[in-house]
N, C-alpha and C positions, 0 to 999 in steps of 0.2 A: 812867046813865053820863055823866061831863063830856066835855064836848067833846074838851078835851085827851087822855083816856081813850080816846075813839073814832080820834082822828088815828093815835093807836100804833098801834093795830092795821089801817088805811089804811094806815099808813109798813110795817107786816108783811109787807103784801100787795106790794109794792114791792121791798122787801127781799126778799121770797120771788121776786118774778119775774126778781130780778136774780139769785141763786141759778139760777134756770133759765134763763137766759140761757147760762153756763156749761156747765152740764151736757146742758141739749139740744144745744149746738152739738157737744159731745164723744159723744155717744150719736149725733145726726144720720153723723157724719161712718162709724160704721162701717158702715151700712147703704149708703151713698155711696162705699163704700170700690170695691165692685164695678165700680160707673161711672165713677172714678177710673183705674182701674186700667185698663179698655178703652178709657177717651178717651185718657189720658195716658202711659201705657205703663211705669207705675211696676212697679219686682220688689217679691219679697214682703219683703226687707229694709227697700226704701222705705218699703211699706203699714204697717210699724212703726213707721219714722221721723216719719210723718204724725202717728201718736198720741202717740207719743214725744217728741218735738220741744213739742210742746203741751205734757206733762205734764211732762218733764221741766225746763223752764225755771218752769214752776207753785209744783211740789213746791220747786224750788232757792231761789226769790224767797218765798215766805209769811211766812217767817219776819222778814226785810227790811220788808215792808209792810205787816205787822201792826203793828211796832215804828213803822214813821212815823207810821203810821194813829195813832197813841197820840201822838204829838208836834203833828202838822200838823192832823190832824180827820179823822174816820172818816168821815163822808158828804163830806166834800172826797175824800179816798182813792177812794172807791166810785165819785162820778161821773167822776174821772179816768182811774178803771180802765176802764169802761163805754165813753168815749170812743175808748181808746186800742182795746179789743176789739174793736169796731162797723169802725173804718177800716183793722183789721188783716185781718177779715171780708172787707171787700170788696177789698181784697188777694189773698186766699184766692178768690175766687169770680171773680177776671177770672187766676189763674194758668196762664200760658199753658206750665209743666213741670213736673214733680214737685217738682224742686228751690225752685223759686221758692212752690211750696205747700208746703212742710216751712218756708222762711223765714217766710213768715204766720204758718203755726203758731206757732211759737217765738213772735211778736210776739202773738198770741192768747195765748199763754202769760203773756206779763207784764202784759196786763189782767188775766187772770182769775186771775192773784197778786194783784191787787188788790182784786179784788172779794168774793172767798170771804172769809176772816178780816176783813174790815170789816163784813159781814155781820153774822159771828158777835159780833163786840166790840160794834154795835150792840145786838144783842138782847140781850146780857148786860148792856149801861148801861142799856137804857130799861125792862126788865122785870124782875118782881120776884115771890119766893115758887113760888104754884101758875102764876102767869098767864105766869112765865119755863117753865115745863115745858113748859107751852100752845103758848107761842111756840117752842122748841126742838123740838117736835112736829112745828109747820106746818114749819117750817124743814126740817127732816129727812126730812120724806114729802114734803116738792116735790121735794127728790131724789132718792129714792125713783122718785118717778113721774116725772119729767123724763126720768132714765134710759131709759124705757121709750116714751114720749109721740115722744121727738125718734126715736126708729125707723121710730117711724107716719110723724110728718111730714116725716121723712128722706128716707122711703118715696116718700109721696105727691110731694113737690119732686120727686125724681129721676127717677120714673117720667113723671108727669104733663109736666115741663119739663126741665129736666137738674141733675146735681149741684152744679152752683154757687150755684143757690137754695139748697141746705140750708144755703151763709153767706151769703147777699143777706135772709135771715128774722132775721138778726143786727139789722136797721139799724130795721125798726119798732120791734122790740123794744127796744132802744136810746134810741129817742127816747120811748118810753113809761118805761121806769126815769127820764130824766135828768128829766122834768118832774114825773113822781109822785113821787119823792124831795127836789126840791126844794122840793115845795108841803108835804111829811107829814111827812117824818123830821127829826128835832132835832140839832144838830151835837152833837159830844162827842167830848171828848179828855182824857187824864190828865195833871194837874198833874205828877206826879212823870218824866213821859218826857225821858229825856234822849239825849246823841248817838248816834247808829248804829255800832253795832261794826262798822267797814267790813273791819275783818281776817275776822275772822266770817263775812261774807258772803261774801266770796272763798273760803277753805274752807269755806264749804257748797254752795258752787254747785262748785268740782273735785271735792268727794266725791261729789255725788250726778250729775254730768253723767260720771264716766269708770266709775262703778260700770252706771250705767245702759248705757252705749256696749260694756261688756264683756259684757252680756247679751245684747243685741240682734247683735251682732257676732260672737258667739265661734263660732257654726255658719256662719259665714260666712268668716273669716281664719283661724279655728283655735283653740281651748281652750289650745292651749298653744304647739306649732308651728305655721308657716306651711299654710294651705291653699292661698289666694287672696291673691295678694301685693300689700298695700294699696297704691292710688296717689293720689295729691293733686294736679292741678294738673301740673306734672314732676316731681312728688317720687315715689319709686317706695321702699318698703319695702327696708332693703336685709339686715337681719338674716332667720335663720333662725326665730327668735324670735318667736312671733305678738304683733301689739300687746293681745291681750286681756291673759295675766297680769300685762303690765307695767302699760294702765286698774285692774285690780283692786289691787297693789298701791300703783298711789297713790289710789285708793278709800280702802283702809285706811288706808294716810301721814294723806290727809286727816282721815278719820275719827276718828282719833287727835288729831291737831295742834287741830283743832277744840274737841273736850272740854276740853283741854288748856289752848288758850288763854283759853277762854269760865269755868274755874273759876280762871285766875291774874286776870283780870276780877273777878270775883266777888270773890275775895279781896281786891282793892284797893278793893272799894266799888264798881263802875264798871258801867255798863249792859251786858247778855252779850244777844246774837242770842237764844239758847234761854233758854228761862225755867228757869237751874238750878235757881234759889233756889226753885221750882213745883211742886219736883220731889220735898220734904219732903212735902207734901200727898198721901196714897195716893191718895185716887180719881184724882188730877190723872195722878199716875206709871204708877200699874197702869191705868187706863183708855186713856191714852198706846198702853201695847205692844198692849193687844185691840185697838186702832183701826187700828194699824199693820198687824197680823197678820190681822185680818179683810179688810182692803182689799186684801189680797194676792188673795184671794178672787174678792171681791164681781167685779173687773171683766175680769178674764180673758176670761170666758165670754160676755161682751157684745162681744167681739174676734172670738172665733169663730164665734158660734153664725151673724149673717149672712152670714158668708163661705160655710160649709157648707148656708145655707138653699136661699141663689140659685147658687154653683157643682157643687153636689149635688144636692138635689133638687130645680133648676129652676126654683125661685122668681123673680118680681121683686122689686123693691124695694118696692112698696109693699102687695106680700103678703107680706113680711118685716119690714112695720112691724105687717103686722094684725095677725101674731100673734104677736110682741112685746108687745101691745096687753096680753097676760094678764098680765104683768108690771106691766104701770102700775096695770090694774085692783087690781090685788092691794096695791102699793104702795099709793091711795087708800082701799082700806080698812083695811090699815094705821094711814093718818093720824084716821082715825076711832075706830081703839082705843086708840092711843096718848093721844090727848085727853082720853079718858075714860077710861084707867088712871094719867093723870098724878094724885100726887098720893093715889091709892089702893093701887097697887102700886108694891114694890119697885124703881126703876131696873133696878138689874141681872137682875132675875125676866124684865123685860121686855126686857130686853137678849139673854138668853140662851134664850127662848123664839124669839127674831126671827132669831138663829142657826142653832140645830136647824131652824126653817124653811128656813131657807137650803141647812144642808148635804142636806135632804131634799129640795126641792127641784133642786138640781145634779146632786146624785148617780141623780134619777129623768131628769133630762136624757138622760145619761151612759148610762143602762140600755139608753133608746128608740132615740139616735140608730143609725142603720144608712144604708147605698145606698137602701135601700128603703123606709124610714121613712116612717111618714105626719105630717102633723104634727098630729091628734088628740090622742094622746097626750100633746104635749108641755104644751099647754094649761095642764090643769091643775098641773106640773110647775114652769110659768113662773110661774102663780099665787103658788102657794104660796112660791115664792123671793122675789116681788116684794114679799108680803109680807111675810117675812121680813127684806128689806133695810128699808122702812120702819118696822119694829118698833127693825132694833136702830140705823137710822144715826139715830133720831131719838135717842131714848134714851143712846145712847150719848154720844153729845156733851153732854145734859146732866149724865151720869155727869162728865165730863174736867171739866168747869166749874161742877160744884155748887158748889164750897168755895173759887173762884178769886174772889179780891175785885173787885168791877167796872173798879178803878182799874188794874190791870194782864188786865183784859179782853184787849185787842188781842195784847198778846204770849202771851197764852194760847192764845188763841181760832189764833191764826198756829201757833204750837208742835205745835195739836193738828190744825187740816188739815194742815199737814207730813207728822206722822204718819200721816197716813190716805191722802195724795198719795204719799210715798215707797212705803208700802205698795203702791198703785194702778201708779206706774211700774213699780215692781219685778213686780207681778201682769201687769200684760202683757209686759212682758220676758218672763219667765220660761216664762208660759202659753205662748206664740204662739214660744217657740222650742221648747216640747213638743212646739204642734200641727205645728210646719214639720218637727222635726226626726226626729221619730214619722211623719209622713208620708212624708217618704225611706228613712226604714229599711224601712219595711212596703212603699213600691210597689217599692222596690230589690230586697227579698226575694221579690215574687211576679214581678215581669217577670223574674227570674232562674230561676223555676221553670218559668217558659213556656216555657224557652229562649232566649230575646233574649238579642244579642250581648250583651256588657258598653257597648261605646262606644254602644247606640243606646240600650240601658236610662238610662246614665249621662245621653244627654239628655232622654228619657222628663223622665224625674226631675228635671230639671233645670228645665223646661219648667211640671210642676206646682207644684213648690216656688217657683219665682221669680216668676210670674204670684198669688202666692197661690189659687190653684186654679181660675184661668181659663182654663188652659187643658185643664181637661177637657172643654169643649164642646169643641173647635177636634178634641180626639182624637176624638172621638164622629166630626164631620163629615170628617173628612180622608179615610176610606175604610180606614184602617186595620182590624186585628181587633177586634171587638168587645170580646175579653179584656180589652184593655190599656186602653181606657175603663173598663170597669168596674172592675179594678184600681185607677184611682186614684180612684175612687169610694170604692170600699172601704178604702184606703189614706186619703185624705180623713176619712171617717168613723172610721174607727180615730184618729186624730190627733186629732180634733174631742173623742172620746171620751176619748182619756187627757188632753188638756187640760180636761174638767167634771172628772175624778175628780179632779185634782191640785188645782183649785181647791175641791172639796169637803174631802180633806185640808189645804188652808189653812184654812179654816173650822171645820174641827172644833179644828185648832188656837189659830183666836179662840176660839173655845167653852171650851176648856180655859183658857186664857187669865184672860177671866173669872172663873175663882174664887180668881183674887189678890185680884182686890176685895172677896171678903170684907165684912165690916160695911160696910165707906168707904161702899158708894152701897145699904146696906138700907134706910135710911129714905126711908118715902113720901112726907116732906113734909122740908122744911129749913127751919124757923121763923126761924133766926141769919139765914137768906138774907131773908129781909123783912126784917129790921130793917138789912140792909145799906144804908149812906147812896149815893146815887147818885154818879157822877164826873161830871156832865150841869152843864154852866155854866148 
């Protein structure tokens, strides 16, 4: 092997740890979520906003800095992103309110728009054939396992010292990607990138920021009418009218105007945000909607599952990282099959085996969880899910970029974490207004059975749902009746539970998904792919 030969795979290693740079900080934070929530005094709407705020400025901006990444240089991209992540961290870790920690977020957020998709348009310029599979492989089970890794050291941070360590681990990491990538990885950019559709990116960030605000929000102001009447600053809601259907309809406004503008783009010759012209290519398209619709999935349940581990059954933080820990494990071996199935089997075979893992996995979650629950059982449970997510997030992504020429890499590689981010926003949206909203109705309905007036149930409920369920210790110790503790225990775990099963039916709907692709991703090998010329100056 030449030298040059062995640096790529140096610069992989690199490229992978800046990949988990990302994602353990987004995994760290839910297990830190608890410690959060009793230093800081954030409600369970905030505890959303924390992840939200992240993702949602992520998912909005990839598309953006995939496209520059292709003009300016993809390792220039990378380590500006990595910078801007690192100081927005420590931001995050001396935030002395919720508020001012939802602001980091967001700024954590537009590093790690920059660093995902420059990633991926890397490994798509420097690698070739069987050895891009290889690489798509590691790449995909670092996530995989980061996912689960940053629970553990979440864990340990928060427990051992306090939550703010889990972004002060931001800043070694940091100074280890900027100097290993400037010594390994090779710049690379595409001749043909030209201006940034800045209309584009304006509706893409109001579609995907008032879509995302009506999910998180609608149990909170109201689905349609007023519940809680929003205020800003002096500005106080003055309609009947809940701001959510109004978010949603200019969601869609957006949604629309977008397409719209991005294919009258298209038609004049002219560079469009979204990779329309990408969108002829099937694997590129149908691989697209499974990425999107499995992501819906995948991270739900890493939302809930610590919230329920330590305000349920008692856990701390860093025995909510241990046994997370089966997840990573499972993920790592994963990255082990994947390696050795690249190139032998099918993409999509292994795509959709990584699936049904998954949803088998979730849905045995989903079975065990109880009040009383032990967490034996879940073990294996989490295993088999963790593997599952490294089967198919590795795989898949080489599915969306088999047939994508290297030269428009970047806005590929950007198009398809999109997809997989909008997914992921939308999956916690969605979930975690299951878990919150499932949980009032079910402790609503049993403090009512008890007898409890209305007005003391109302704040019952009120109390467990806006602490994200901290405050069932405080009912345990207050002196109260035993009942009403264990009600929201039970109420908790019901909510926990129909949040795995809803994410299990997102999964099976990636799964079904999957057989749009059809032929696009049956072949084990893509020979055209080696002989593809590099975009690499």
């Amino acid at each position: 092997m030449s030298n040059s030969s062995k640096l790529r795979w140096v610069g992989l290693v690199f490229i992978s740890i800046a990949v988990s740079l990302i994602i353990v900080d987004s995994t760290i934070v839910n297990v830190a979520i608890p410690s959060i929530v009793d230093d800081l005094g954030i409600s369970s709407t905030e505890v959303q906003w924390v992840q939200e705020a992240y993702t949602l400025v992520f998912a909005s901006l990839l598309l953006v800095f995939g496209s520059l990444a292709d003009r300016f240089g993809r390792r220039r991209m990378l380590l500006v992103g990595v910078v801007i992540f690192v100081v927005a961290s420590v931001a995050a870790a001396l935030a002395p309110t919720g508020g001012l920690l939802i602001l980091s977020r967001l700024v954590q957020g537009v590093g790690g728009s920059m660093i995902l998709p420059t990633t991926l348009s890397l490994i798509n310029a420097t690698f070739r054939g069987r050895e891009r599979g290889i690489a798509f492989a590691v790449w995909g089970s670092t996530i995989g396992g980061m996912a689960a890794v940053g629970p553990l050291l979440g864990g340990w941070l928060t427990t051992a010292f306090s939550w703010r360590w889990a972004f002060g681990i931001n800043i070694p990491l940091g100074i280890i990607i900027v100097v290993g990538v400037l010594l390994t990885v090779a710049e690379s950019r595409s001749d043909r990138a030209e201006r940034i559709d800045g209309i584009g990116a304006v509706l893409s960030v109001v579609t995907m920021s008032t879509l995302v605000f009506g999910l998180i929000e609608g149990r909170t102001y109201g689905w349609w009418l007023v519940d809680t009447v929003p205020t800003l600053g002096g500005f106080t809601w003055p309609w009947q009218l809940s701001p959510v259907p109004i978010a949603f309809a200019v969601a869609l406004l957006g949604l629309v105007s977008f397409i719209a503008w991005g294919l009258h783009r298209r038609r004049r010759g002219r560079s469009t945000l979204l990779a329309f012209g990408l969108f002829g290519i099937t694997s590129f398209r149908n691989g697209n909607i499974a990425a999107m619709v499995v992501s819906l999935g995948e991270f739900g349940i890493i939302l809930a599952l610590p919230l329920w581990l330590q305000f349920v059954i008692g856990f701390d933080a860093l025995q909510t990282g241990l046994i997370l820990l089966a997840l990573a494990i499972g993920s790592f071996v994963a990255s082990g099959v994947a390696g050795a199935l690249s190139g032998r089997v099918a993409p999509v075979w292994v795509v959709r085996a990584g699936l049904a893992a998954e949803i088998v996995g979730v849905a045995g979650i989903a079975v065990v969880i109880g009040p009383d629950a032990s967490w034996v059982p879940l073990l294996p449970f989490l295993f088999v899910y963790g593997l599952g997510v490294g089967l198919a997030t590795a795989q898949l992504t080489g599915v969306v970029l088999a047939d994508v020429p290297p030269s428009e890499g970047g806005q590929a590689s950007g198009t398809q974490s999109t997809a997989r981010q909008l997914g992921a926003a939308l999956g916690v949206a969605v979930l975690g207004t299951v878990l919150y909203s499932s949980t009032a109705g079910i402790l609503g309905a049993s403090l009512a059975d008890q007898g409890i007036p209305e007005t003391q149930s109302d704040q019952i409920v009120s109390s467990v749902v806006d602490s994200a369920g901290a405050a069932i210790a405080g009912l345990e110790a207050s002196g109260q009746s035993s009942a009403v503790a264990d009600a929201a225990k039970e109420a908790f775990s019901d909510g926990t539970r129909a949040a795995a099963f809803t994410a299990a039916g997102f999964l099976t709907l990636g799964l079904l998904a999957t057989i749009s692709l059809g032929s696009a991703a049956s072949a084990p090998t893509r020979r055209r792919d080696e002989a593809e010329p590099s975009d690499r100056p």
